[in-house]
N, C-alpha and C positions, 0 to 999 in steps of 0.2 A: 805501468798503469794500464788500466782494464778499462777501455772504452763501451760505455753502454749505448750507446747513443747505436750503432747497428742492432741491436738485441731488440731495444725499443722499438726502432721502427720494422723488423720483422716480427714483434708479435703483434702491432698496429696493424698491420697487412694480413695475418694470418686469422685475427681475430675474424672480420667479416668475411672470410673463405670460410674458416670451419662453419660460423652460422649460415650461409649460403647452404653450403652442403646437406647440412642437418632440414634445410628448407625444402633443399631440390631434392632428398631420398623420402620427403613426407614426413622425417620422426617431428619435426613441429611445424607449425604454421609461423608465417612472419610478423601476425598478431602477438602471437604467444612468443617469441622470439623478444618482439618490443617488451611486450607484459613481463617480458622475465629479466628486461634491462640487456641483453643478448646482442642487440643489435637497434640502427637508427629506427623510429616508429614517426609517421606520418603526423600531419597536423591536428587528423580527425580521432588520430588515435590517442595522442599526446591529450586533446579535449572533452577527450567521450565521459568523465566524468563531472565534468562543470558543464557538458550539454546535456548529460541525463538529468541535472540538476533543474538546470534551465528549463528543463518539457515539462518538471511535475511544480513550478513555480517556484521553488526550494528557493529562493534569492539569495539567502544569506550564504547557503555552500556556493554558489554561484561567484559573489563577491569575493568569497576570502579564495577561490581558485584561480579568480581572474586579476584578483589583486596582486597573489602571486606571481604571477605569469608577469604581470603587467610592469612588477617592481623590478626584477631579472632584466626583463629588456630596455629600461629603460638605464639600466647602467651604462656607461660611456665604454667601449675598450678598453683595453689594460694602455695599449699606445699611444693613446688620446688623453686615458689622464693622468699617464707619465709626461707627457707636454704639459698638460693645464696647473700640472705638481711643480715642476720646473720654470714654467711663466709667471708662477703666483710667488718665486722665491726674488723676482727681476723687479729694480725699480717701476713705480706705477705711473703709466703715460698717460694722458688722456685718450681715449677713445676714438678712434677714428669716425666716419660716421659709415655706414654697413651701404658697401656697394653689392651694385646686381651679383654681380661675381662672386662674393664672400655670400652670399642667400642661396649661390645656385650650389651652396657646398653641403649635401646634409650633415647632419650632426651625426656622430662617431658612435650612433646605438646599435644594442645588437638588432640581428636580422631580422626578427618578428616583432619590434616595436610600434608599429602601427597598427597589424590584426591585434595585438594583443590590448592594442590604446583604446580601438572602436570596441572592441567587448567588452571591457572593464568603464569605459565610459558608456554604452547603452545600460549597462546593470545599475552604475550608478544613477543615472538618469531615470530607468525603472523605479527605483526605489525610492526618486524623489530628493537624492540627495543632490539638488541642481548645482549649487556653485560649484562641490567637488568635483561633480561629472563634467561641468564644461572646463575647469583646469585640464582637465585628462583629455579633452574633445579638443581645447585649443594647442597641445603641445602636438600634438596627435594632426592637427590642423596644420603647425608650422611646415613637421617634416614633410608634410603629403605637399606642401607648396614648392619646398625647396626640391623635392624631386621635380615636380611639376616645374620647376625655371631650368632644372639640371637640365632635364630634356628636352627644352628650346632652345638652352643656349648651348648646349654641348654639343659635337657630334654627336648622334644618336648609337655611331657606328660601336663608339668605345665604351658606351652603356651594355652594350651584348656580350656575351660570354655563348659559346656552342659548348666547348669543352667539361665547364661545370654544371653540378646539377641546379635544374632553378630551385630545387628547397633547399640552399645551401647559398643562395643569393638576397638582398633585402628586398621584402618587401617592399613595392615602391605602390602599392596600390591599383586598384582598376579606378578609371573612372566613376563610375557609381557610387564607390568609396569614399571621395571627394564629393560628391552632389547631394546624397545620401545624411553625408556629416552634415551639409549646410542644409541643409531637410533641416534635421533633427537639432540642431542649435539655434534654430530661425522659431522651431515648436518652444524649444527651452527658453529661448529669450522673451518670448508671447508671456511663459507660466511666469514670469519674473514683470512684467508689464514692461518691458525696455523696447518700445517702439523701434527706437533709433539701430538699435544692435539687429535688432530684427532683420530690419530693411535690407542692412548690411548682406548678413548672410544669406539674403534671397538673392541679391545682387554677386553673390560670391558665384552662389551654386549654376546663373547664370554667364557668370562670366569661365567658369569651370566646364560647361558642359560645350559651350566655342572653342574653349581650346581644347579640349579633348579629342577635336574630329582632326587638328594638325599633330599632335604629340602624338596618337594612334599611327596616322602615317608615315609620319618619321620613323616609328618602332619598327612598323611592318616592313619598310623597305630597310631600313637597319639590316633587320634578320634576314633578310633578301639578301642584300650584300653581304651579310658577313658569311651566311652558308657559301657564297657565289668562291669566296677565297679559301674554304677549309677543301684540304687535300683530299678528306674522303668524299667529299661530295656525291661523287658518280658513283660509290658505296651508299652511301646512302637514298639514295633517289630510286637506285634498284629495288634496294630494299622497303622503300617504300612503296611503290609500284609494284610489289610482290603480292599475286593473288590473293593466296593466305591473309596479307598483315591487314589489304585492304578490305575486304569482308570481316576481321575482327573489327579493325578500328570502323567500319560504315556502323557494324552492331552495336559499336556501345555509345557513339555521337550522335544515332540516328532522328534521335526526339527532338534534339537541337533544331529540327527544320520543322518540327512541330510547334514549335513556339508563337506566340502573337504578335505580331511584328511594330516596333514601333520607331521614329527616326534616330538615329542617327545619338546614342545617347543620350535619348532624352527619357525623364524621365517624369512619368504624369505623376505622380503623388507630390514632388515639388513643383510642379506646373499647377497643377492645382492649387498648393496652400499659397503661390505667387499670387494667387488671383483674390483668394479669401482674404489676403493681407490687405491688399490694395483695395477694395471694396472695401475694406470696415476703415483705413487710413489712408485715402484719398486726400490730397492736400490739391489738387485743382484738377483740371481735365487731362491731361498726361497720366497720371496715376490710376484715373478713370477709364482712361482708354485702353493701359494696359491690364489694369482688370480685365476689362472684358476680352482679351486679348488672348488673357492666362484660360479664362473660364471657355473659349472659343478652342482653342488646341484641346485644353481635357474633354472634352464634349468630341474630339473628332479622335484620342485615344480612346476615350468610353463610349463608343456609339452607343449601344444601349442601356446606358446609366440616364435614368428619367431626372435624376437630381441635379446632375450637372449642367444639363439643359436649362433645368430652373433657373440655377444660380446664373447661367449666362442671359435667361431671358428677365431676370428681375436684373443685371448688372447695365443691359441696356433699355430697362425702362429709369432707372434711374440716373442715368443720361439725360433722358427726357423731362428730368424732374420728379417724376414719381418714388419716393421713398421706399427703401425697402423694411419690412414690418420684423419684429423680435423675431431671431431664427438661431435655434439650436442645429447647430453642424455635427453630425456625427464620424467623425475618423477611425475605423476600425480595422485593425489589425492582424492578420489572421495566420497563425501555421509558423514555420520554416521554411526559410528560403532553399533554393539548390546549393548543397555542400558537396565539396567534391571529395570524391573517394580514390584508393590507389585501383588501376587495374596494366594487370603483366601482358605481355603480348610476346610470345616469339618472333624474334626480327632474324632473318638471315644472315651469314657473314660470308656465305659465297666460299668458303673453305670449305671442301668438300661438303658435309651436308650437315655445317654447323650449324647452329643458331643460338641467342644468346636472348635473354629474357629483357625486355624495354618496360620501364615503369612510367605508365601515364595518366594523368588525374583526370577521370570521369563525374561529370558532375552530375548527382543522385538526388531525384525529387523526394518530397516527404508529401503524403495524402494524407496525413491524421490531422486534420485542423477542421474547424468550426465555420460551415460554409457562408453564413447568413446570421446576422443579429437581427430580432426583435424588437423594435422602438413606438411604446406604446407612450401616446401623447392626447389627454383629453378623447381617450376613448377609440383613437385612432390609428390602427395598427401599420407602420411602413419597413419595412425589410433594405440592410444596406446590399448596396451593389457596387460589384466591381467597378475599380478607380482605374488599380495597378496592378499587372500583373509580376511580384517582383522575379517569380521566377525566369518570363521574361527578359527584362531588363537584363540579368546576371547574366541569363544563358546564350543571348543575342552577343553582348563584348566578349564572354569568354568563344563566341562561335567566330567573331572576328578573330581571334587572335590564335587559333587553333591548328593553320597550315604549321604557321613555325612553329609551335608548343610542339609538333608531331616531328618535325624536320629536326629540330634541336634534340629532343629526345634519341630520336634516333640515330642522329649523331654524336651525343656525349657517348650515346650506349654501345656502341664498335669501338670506341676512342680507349672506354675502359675496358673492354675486352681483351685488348694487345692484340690485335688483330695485325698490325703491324709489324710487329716483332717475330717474323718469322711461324705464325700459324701452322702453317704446311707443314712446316718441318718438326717442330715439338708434338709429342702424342699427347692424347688429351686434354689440352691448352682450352680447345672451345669448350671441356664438360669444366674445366677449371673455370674459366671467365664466365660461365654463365654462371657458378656457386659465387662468385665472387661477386655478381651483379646484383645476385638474390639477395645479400646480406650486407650490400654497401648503398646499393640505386634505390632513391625514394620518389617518387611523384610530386609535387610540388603543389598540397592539396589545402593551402592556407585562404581561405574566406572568412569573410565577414557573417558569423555563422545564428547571429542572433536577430538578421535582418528577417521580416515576414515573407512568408507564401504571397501574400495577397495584401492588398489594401482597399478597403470597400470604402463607402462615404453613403451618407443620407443625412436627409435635411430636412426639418419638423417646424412649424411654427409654435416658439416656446409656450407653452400653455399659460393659462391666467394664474394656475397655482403652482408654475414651475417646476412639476412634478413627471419625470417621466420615468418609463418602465425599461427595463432592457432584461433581453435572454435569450438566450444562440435558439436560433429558429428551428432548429431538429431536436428541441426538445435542454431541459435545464432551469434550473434555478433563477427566477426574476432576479433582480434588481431592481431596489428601488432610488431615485437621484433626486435630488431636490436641485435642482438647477440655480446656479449661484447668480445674485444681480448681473445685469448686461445686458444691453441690445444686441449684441451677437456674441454666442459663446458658442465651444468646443468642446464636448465631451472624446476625448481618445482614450477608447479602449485597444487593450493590446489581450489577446490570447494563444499562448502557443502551442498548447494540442486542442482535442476535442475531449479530456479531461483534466486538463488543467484550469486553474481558478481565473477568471476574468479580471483584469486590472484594469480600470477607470481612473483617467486624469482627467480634472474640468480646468479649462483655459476661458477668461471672461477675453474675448476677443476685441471686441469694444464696450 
């Protein structure tokens, strides 16, 4: 008998050496390599067609791309539902009732089920189909929790992997992820009038953004100690410490320290709607106070947002009694957020004058968005202004989180090299293990890619004939809104370039 089983796995192994090669002599790019199915292709690249979709408002290619995506990973393992096949064939017991322990266990989806939950539920959501998108936003919800208990209750230590690549591990989410959803479930539940559910997920996204500041620190010292036990260490640490690798990587993270700075995963556009909630649905003076509480922190994120100030000085006149008068809220939405890209770096291997190619996700702004809307109200023109800056927000945790992204990197990237294996002595080995790195190492470049540039807010006294005007302030096509009954409503528009179509939701807030 003829064993294939060795055949198989050296053309497995040989497959991404030749593409490496073909990469590291120029005859193709690693683009083109993906494009041609040749080899593994990045997050951004696996999406560049349901993102170009998404820029020119295209929604419906958008949906059927992300619904794809989204159906795929929500399948269970082959291992998981040969259990659930085999348990469904076993007499039926009653149910236990679900301990901490069994919730800190996620469920057995594939590894992109969550980025691909939050895109395929923003689209939904876009497009108004609410109950469906928050099916998608609440399964999407579950798993991000149960990481989220995994990682308090687990060692954090046995969460890390050095040796594998992180795109080849689950997404477990960033923080923002989590805040971001109860954001956006808290907006959905408002467009559905569900007070109550509301509350809820403003309460979620607060009780989300406190544990995020302990779950962060367990991670970081995780990957502390777990580099502390891996053998290459002092390989790596060189290698990081290597003139060279430290003037690429300062070059391409450098903007990181350019950012707006704000605490500690928080994030103002749900600080903000915390505080709009509570002012329109105040049920005694706690509720009251935390408004003004909500409307006090965004005002010292937005120092020079005039509007916010308002809503904080009409939140504590109304304290005092003083009623606040009909007000249209304006929430506007602007651009692309930071998506991260692949970039290579040669890393040394201290073998005579190896080096071996490191794949690392640099996170890449987008400038074509719509800086300023228009909101013309009985004659009187007010321009929105910055809330949130979310590229902020993204780029502050992914700059937390960046020492180890860099130390892991560089260490899976010697590990698969075979630098171990007698280097010295084999010829060629390090031009071998860098082609084998070119066509096997990907960056781990999976975000939440449909989240905004920016979030501005303004705020208009509804007019007597409900009618207001809007149109990106550098110019564009009016709108005209007929403002729907309410003492306080929300128009959210969303726009994701600076020619793409403007999309307006109205939410009657009270």
């Amino acid at each position: 008998m003829i064993h294939l089983q060795p055949f198989v796995s050296l053309r497995r192994n040989l497959r991404p050496l030749a593409i490496g090669l073909l990469i590291a002599s120029g005859s193709i790019s690693s683009v083109s390599a993906a494009g041609l199915g040749l080899g593994p292709s990045t997050y951004d690249q696996r999406i560049s067609k349901t993102a170009a979709a998404w820029r020119t408002g295209n929604l419906t290619v958008v949906e059927k791309d992300a619904h794809e995506r989204y159906a795929s990973s929500s399948r269970e393992d082959s291992a998981e539902n040969k259990r659930d096949s085999k348990n469904a064939k076993a007499p039926k017991e009653t149910p236990a009732p679900v301990s901490e322990t069994d919730m800190a266990k996620p469920k057995a989806l594939k590894k992109d089920f969550i980025v691909d939950g939050l895109e395929y539920g923003t689209v939904l959501l876009s497009k108004g189909s609410i109950a469906e998108g928050m099916k998608v936003m609440d399964k999407v919800d579950d798993q991000l929790s149960r990481y989220e208990l995994q990682a308090k209750t687990q060692a954090a230590k046995e969460l890390v992997s050095i040796m594998s690549s992180e795109a080849n591990t689950p997404y477990r989410g960033y923080a923002y992820d989590g805040i971001m959803l109860n954001g956006y479930k808290a907006l959905a539940f408002l467009r559905l009038s569900n007070v109550d559910n509301c509350r809820v997920e403003l309460n979620r996204a607060v009780k989300r953004q406190t544990d995020a500041v302990e779950i962060s620190r367990q991670r970081i010292e995780a990957v502390k100690k777990k580099m502390e036990e891996a053998k290459d260490k002092e390989r790596a640490e060189k290698a990081a410490r290597d003139p060279k690798v430290q003037g690429q990587l300062e070059k391409e993270y450098s903007f990181l320290d350019t950012l707006k700075v704000y605490g500690d995963y928080e994030n103002p556009f749900v600080v903000y709607l915390d505080g709009l909630f509570f002012m329109a649905h105040s049920v005694g003076p706690a509720d009251m106070e935390r408004a003004r509480k909500s409307f006090e922190r965004a005002s010292q994120f937005a120092a020079d947002n005039p509007y916010v100030k308002q809503d904080l000085a009409a939140m504590e006149a109304a304290a005092s009694g003083t009623p606040i008068p009909p007000t249209t809220f304006v929430i506007f939405e602007s651009g692309s957020a930071i998506s991260l890209k692949e970039r290579k770096i040669l890393i040394p291997t201290f073998v005579g004058s190896g080096a071996v190619p490191a794949a690392f996700p640099v996170p890449s702004r987008s400038d074509d968005y719509v800086r300023s809307l228009s909101i013309t109200a009985a004659d009187k023109v007010e321009k929105t202004q910055l809330l949130a800056s979310m590229d902020s927000v993204i780029g502050l945790e992914f700059k937390k989180e960046l020492p180890g992204i860099i130390r892991r990197t560089i260490m899976s990237t010697l590990a698969k090299a075979g630098i171990d294996f007698g280097a010295s002595q084999v010829p060629y080995l390090n031009i071998l293990s860098g082609a084998f790195i070119h066509g096997s190492t990907r960056a781990d470049c999976r975000s939440w890619y449909t989240l905004p540039k920016e979030i501005q807010v303004c705020r208009v006294p509804t007019p007597e004939d409900r009618k207001l005007q809007i149109a990106p302030a550098d110019g564009g096509a009016p709108i005209m809104v007929q403002v729907e009954p309410g003492h306080f409503n929300i128009l959210h528009v969303r726009s994701v370039t600076s020619k793409a179509p403007l999309t307006i939701t109205q939410i009657t807030l009270k």
